[in-house]
N, C-alpha and C positions, 0 to 999 in steps of 0.2 A: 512273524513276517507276513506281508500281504501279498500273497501272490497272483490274485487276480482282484480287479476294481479299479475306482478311478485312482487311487492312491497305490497304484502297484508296487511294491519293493521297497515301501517303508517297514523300518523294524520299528515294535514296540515292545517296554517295556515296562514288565507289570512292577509296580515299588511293591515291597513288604507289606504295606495294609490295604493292598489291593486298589482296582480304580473300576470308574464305570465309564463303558463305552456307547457311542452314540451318535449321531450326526449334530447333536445341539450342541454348541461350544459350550456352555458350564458341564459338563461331561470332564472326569480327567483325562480321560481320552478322548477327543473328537477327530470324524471321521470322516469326509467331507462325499458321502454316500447319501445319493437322495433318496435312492431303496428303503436305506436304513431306517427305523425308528428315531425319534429324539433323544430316548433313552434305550439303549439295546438290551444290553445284557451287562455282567457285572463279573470281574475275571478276578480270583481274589486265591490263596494260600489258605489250605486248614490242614495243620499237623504235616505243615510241611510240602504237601502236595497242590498242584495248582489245578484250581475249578472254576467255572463258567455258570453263571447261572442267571436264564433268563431274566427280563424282569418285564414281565408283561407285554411283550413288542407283538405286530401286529401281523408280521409276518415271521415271527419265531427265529429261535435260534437253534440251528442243524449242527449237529458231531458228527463228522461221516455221513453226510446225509440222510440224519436221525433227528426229528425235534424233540429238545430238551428242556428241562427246566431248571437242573443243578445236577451237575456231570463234575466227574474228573476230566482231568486232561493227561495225556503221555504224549513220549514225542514223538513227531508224526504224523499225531490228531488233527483233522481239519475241519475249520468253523468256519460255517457261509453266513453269514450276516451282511442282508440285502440283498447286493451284488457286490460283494467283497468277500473274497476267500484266506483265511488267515490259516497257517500251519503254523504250530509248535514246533520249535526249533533247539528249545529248553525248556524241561517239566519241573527242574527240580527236584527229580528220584535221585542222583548221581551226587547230591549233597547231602541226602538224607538217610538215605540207606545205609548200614552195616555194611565193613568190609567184607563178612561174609557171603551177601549178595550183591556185591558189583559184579557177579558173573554169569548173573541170571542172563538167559536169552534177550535178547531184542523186546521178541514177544509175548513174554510173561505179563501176566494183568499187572497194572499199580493197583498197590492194597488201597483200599479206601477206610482211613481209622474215623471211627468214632469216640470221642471222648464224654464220656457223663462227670460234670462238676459233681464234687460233694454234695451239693446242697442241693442236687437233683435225683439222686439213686431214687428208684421205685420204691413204692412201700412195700414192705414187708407182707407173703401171705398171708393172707386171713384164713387161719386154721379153719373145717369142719365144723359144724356145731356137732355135740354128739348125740349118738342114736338116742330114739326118746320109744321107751317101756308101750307108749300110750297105742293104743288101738289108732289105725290107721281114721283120715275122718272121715271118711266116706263107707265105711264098716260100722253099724248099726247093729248093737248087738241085740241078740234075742233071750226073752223072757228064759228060756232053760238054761243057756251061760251065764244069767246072773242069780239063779235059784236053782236049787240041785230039786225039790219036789215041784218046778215048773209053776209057781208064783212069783210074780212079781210086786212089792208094797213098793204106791209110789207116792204113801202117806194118806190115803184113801183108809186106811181103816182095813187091817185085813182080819176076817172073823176066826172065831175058833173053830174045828172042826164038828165038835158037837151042838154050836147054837144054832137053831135053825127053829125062824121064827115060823108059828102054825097056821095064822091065814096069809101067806103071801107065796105066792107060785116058784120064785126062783128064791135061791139064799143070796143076800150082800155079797158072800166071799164071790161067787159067781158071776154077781152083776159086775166089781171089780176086774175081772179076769176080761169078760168081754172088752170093757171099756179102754183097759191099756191094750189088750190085743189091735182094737181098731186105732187107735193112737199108732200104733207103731204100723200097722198097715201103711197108714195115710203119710206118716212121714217118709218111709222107704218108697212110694209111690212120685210123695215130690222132689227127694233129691233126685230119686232117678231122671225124674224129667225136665229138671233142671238144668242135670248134666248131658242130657241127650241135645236141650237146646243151646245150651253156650259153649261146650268143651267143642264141638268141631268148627263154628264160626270164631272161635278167640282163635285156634291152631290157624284156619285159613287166613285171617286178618292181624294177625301179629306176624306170620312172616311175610304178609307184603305189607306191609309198613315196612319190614326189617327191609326190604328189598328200594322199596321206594326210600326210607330215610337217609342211605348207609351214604348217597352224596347230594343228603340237603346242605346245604350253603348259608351261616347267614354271620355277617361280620358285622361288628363295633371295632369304631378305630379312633382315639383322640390325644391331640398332641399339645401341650404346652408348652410356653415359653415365654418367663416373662425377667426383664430387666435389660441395664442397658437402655434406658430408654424406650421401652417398646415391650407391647405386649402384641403372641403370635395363638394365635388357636385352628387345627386342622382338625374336623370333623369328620367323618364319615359313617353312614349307616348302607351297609349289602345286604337287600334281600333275596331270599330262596327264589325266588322269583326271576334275578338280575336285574333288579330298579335297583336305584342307584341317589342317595340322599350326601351331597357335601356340603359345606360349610366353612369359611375361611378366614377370619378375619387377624388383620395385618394392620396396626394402626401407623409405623412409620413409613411403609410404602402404601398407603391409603386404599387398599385390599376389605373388600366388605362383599362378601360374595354368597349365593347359597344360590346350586344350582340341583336339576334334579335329573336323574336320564337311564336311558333303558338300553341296557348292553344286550348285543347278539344273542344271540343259544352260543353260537361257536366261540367267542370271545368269551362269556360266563363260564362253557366250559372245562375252557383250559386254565379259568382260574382255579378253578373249584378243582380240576387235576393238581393243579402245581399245590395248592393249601391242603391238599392231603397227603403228598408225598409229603410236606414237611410236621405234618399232624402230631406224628410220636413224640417229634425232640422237642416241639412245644410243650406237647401235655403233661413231662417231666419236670417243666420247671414250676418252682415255687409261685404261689400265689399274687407274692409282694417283695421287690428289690427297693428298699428304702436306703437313702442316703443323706448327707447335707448337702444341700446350698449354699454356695459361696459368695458369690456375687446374682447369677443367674438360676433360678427355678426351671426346671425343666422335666417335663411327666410324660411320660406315652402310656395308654392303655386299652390294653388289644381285649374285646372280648370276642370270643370266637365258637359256633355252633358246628358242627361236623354231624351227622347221623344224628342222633339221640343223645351226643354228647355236648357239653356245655361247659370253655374254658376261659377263663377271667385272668390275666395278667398282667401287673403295673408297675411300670419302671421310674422312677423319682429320682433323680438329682444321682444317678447309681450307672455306672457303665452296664451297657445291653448285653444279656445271655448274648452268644451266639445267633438258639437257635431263636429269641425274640426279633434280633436285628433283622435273622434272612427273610423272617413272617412278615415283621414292618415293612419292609424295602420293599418287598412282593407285591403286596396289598398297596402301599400309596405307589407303585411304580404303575399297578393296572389303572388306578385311580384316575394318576392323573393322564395317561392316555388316552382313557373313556373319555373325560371330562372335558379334557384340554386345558390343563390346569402346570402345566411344566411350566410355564415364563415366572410365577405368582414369587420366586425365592428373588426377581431382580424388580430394582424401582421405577418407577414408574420412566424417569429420565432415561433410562439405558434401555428398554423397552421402546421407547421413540425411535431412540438413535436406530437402535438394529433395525425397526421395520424402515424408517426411511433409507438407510442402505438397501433393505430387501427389495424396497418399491423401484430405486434408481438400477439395481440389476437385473428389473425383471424386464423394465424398459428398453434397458440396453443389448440384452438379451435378444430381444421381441423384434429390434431392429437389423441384429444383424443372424435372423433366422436363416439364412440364406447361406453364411459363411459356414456352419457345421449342424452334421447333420441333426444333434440333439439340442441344440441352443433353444429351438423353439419347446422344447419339452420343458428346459431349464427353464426358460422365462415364467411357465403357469407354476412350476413348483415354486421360482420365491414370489410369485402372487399369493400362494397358499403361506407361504412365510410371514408376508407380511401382516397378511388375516389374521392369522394365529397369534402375532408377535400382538397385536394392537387389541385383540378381543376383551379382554380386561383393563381397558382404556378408557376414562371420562373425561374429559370429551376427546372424539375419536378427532386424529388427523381428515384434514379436508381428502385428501385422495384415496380416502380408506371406500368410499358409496363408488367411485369408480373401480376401483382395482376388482369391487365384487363383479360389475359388470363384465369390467375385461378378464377374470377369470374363466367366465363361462363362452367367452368370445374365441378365446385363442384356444380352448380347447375345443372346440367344433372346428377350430382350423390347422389343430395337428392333427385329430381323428380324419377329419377329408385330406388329407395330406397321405397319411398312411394309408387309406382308404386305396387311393387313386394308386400308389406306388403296388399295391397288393395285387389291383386290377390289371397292369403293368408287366408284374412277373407272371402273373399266371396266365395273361397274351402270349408272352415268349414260350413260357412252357409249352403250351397248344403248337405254336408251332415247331416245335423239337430243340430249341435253346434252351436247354436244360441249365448250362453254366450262369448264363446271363441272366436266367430267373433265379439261382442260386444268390447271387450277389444282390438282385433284386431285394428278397427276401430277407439278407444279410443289414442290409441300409435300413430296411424297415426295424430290426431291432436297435440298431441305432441312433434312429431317430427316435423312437419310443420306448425307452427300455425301463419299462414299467410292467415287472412282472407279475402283476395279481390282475392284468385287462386282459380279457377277451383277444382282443386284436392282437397281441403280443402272445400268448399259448397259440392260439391259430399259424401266427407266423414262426414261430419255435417250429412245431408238430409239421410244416411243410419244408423245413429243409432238414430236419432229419430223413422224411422220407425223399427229399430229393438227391442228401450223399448217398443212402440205400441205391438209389436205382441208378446214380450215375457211377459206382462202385461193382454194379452188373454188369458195364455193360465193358 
């Protein structure tokens, strides 16, 4: 149920193989929130229980006032997506559980189950090798543990005790003994210094690499799909970095695209958060799901870098693991956010239509800025609609060169709008009209209720302290 936003008191309901929600109409849910993302989050059933699971949105998805990335739900739970507040009304425990526990408290956790396919169990441990007889390697043994009378023959020739020739000052056996003595000096001299110089730089530099690699990032992502008349290929290359390499082409909606681009720190690193909470149930599935095609060919193959590890996985004409799908969704949901790549699934025709609706309500909108107080906020958001809608467009509609200019027009004419209304209440304030700057303050989010600007946290942060001190007095 939506308890707070523009759509207050609509109930929704999730179907059995779940839906994604979002303010973009191809969404099975849409949400008519401009806060929202295009694509929010994705509300779906696993083992009975109902979960939420972001999908790369820009402003995150909150349980409790917590951002997540793949949550349970119970009933209760409240999700803020954008400016819309949705509570749980039915979770689904009350169908699934044992008669045993329908008597559980209220507030007893929902289990959260994990299921491993057969064809994913771990491998088996790899026994121990066993102990080995041998002298450790770095134990150099000496000339008396390999000879009980303290010689060593290392094929030199070792003499008899009686032959000792009569013009030469020292004996053979002698000259011998010296000879592998300084041999074995000179080696014990350089492994030691060997290990004096590399064993503490490997320990100091292997664990920070371990430290530095444990959340390198670097993704392969490509998608097939060919019949039906049409062939579809979605490219992707993430680097550790957060550059960003797509590729797109679509030969029945005339899609030819390759674009390139450099995501935040902070956006990079709530990917690279969200792909390693799902890391493990990846790394259990099999290498290769091979199937047939029947009429249509259709491949995805995710290769994926974590730390030091490196996983390859390819789905062919073969229903998606699970935990493949939630990886897939994640990764092309950030994708196409970064990129701006969500309109690419409709054709070029239905892509017009929408932006010239966007363009006639951003107009109409703009005109009657005066009758409410966020109209004119509305108007620059389907200017950005319309931008969006047309950007993969040849050749672009004529009012597409203007709409950019009046983008940037009407939003230096809502910020001076707020501006001025801000200047306003804090007049009244100074002179002891606390209520009247209260309400001041109030319009001001309403006319701009665009929570990630400056001027909106500012205006937030001044009337909580002004119920504070009108609750004093």
């Amino acid at each position: 149920m939506i308890e707070e936003g523009p759509e207050r008191g609509r109930e929704i309901v999730v179907p059995p193989e779940g839906a994604r929600m979002g303010r973009a109409t191809e969404n099975d849910i849409s949400i008519a929130d401009a806060a929202m993302s295009r694509f929010q989050c994705r509300v779906y059933f696993r083992d009975g229980f109902l979960h939420v699971m972001d999908l790369g949105s820009t402003n995150e998805t909150l349980v409790n006032d917590q951002p997540v990335s793949d949550q349970a739900l119970r009933h209760g739970d409240q999700i803020w997506i954008g400016d819309s507040l949705l509570r749980v009304v039915k979770d689904g425990l009350g169908e699934n559980r044992p008669p045993a526990e329908q008597s559980l408290a209220p507030e007893a956790e929902a289990p959260i189950v994990f299921k491993t396919e057969p064809d994913e169990q771990r491998p088996a441990p790899v026994p121990p090798p066993a102990q080995s007889s041998r002298p450790e390697p770095n134990v150099l043994p000496t000339p008396e543990s390999l000879h009980p009378e303290g010689e060593l023959d290392l094929g030199l020739g070792k003499q008899r005790s009686g032959s000792v020739h009569e013009d030469s000052n020292e004996s053979p056996a002698k000259t011998n003994y010296l000879l592998i003595t300084l041999v074995t000096i000179l080696l014990v001299f350089l492994v030691g210094l060997v290990y004096l110089m590399l064993t503490p730089q490997a320990n100091r530099g292997g664990s920070a690499a371990a430290a530095v690699n444990e959340r390198t990032l670097a993704v392969n992502l490509e998608r097939v799909r060919a019949g039906e008349g049409n062939i579809y290929r979605f490219a992707v290359r993430i680097q550790p970095d957060g550059s960003v390499y797509a590729e797109v082409h679509d030969l029945v909606n005339e899609h030819n695209i390759i674009r390139e681009h450099q995501a935040s720190e902070d956006s990079f690193d709530r990917l690279t958060q969200q792909i390693l909470d799902r890391r493990e149930g990846f790394s259990r599935l099999r290498g290769d799901y091979e199937g047939v095609a029947v009429d249509v060919h259709e491949a995805t193959e995710i290769t994926l870098l974590t730390g030091a590890d490196i996983r390859t996985v390819r789905v062919s004409n073969h229903v998606e693991p699970p935990a493949f799908e939630g990886m897939k969704d994640q990764i092309i949901a950030w994708v196409e956010n970064e990129l701006n790549l969500d309109n690419l699934s409709r054709s070029p025709r239905e892509l017009r239509e929408l932006a010239d609706r966007a363009w006639q309500n951003a107009q109409r909108l703009h005109n009657e800025r005066d009758v409410k107080n966020e109209n004119l906020w509305q108007a620059t958001q389907q200017l950005r609609e319309m931008i969006w809608l047309v950007d993969t467009l040849e050749p672009k509609p004529e009012y597409y060169r203007q709409g950019l200019e009046l983008r940037d027009q009407w939003r230096e004419e809502l910020e001076l709008r707020v501006r001025n209304m801000r200047f306003e209440a804090a007049r009244e304030y100074q002179v002891g009209n606390l209520n009247r700057a209260l309400e001041i303050y109030r319009r001001v989010l309403a006319t701009f209720p665009e929570q990630s600007s400056t001027l909106y946290q500012q205006t937030f942060t001044n009337i909580i302290q002004l119920e504070q001190e009108l609750r004093r007095r």
